[in-house]
C-alpha positions as CSV (number, residue, x, y, z in Angstrom):
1,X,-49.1,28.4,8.4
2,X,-50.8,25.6,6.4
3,X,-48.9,26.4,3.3
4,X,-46.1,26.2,5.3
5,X,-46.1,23.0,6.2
6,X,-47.4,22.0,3.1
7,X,-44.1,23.0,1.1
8,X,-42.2,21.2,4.0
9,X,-44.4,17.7,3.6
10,X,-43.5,18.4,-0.4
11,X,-40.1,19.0,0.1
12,X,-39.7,15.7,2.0
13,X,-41.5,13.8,0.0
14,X,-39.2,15.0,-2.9
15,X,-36.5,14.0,-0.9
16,X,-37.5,10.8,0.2
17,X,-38.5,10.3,-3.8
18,X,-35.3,11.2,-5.1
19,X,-33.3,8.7,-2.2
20,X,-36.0,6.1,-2.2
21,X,-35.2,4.0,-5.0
22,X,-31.0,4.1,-4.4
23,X,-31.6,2.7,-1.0
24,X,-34.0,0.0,-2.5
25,X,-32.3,-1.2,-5.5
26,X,-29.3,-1.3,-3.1
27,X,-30.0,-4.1,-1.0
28,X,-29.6,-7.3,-3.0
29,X,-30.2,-10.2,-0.6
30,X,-28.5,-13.2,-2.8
31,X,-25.7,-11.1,-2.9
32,X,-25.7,-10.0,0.5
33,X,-25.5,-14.0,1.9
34,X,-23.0,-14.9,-0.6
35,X,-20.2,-12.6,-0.7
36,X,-18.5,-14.2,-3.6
37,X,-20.9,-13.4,-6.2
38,X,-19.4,-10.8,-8.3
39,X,-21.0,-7.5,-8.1
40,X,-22.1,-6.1,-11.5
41,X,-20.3,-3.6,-13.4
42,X,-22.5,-0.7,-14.6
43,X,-19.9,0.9,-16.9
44,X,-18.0,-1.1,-19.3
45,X,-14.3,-1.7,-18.6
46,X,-13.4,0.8,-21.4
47,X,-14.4,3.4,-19.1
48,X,-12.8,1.3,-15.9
49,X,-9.5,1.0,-17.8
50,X,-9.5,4.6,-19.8
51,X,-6.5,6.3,-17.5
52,X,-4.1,4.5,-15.8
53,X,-3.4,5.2,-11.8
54,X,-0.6,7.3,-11.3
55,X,1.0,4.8,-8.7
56,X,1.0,2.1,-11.0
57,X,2.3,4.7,-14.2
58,X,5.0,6.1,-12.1
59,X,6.0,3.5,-9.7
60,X,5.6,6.1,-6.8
61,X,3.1,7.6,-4.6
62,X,1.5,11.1,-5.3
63,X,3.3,13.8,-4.3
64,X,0.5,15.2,-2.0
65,X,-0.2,11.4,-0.8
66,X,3.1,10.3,0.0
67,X,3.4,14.0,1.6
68,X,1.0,13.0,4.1
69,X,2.3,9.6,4.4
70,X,5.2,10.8,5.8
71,X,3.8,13.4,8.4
72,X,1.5,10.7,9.5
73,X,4.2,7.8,9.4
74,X,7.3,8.7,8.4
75,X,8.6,4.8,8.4
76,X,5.8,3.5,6.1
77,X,6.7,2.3,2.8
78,X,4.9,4.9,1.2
79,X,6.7,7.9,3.0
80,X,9.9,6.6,2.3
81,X,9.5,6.1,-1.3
82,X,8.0,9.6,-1.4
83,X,11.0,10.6,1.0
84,X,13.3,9.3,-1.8
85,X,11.9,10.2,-5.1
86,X,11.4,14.0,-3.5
87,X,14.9,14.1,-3.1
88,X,15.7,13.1,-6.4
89,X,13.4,15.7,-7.7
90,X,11.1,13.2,-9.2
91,X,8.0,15.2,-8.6
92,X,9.7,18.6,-9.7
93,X,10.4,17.6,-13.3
94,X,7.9,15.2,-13.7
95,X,10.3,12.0,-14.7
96,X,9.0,8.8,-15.9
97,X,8.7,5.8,-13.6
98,X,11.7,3.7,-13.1
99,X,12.1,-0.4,-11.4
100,X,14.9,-0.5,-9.5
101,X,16.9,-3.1,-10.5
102,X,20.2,-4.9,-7.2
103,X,22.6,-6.6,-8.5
104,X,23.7,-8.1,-5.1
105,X,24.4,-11.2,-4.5
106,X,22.3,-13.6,-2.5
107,X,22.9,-13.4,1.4
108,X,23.5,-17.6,1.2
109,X,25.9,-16.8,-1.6
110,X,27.9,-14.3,-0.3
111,X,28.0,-16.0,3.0
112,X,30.2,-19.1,3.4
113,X,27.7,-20.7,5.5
114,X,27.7,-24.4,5.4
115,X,25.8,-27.2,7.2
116,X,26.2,-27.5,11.1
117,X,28.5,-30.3,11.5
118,X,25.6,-32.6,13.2
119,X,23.6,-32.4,10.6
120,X,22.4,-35.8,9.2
121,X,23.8,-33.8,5.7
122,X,27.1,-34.0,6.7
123,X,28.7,-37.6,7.5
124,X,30.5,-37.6,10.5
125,X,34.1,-38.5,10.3
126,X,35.1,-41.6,12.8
């Protein structure tokens, strides 16, 4: 019974060994009362910046992601840009990202709208 309960004390004090010093190197109290001190990087931004996101490569969510998206909410933008690149086939044949590009007019120039005739813009005819 005794050795027992001594590999049970050992094991938690292996545990609390292995956890202990995470949980106090974690809390940082001058960067706990001001938020806007940066927080250090521990890897070097080579590693940060060695891949590039698929969402900002492709210009489109993941095919599982947006997938979800659109069970979960079909009218977010993310389920509707998955909704339309899906139906292009986007996803099947793995094509590059794309910008999409409207040549539209402007809604005030392709609506004749001028001033209101009160306006101090506009000089009243007497």
């Amino acid at each position: 019974m005794t050795v027992r309960i001594t590999r049970i004390v050992l094991h938690m004090l292996a545990i609390v060994s292995i956890f202990q010093p995470a949980t106090v190197l974690a809390w940082n109290p001058e960067a706990y009362f001001n938020p806007a001190d940066p927080r250090p990087d521990f890897l070097p931004r080579n590693c940060y910046n060695a891949w590039v996101p698929y969402r900002k490569e492709y210009n489109r969510p993941t095919n599982f992601g947006g997938h979800i998206a659109a069970i979960i909410e079909p009218t977010s933008q993310e389920a509707m840009s998955w909704c339309e690149h899906n139906a292009k086939g986007d996803y099947q044949c793995k094509r590059p990202g794309y910008i999409p590009h409207y040549n539209y007019p402007k809604p005030w120039e392709a609506l004749a709208t001028e001033a209101r005739p009160n306006s101090p813009l506009v000089p009243m005819n007497k």
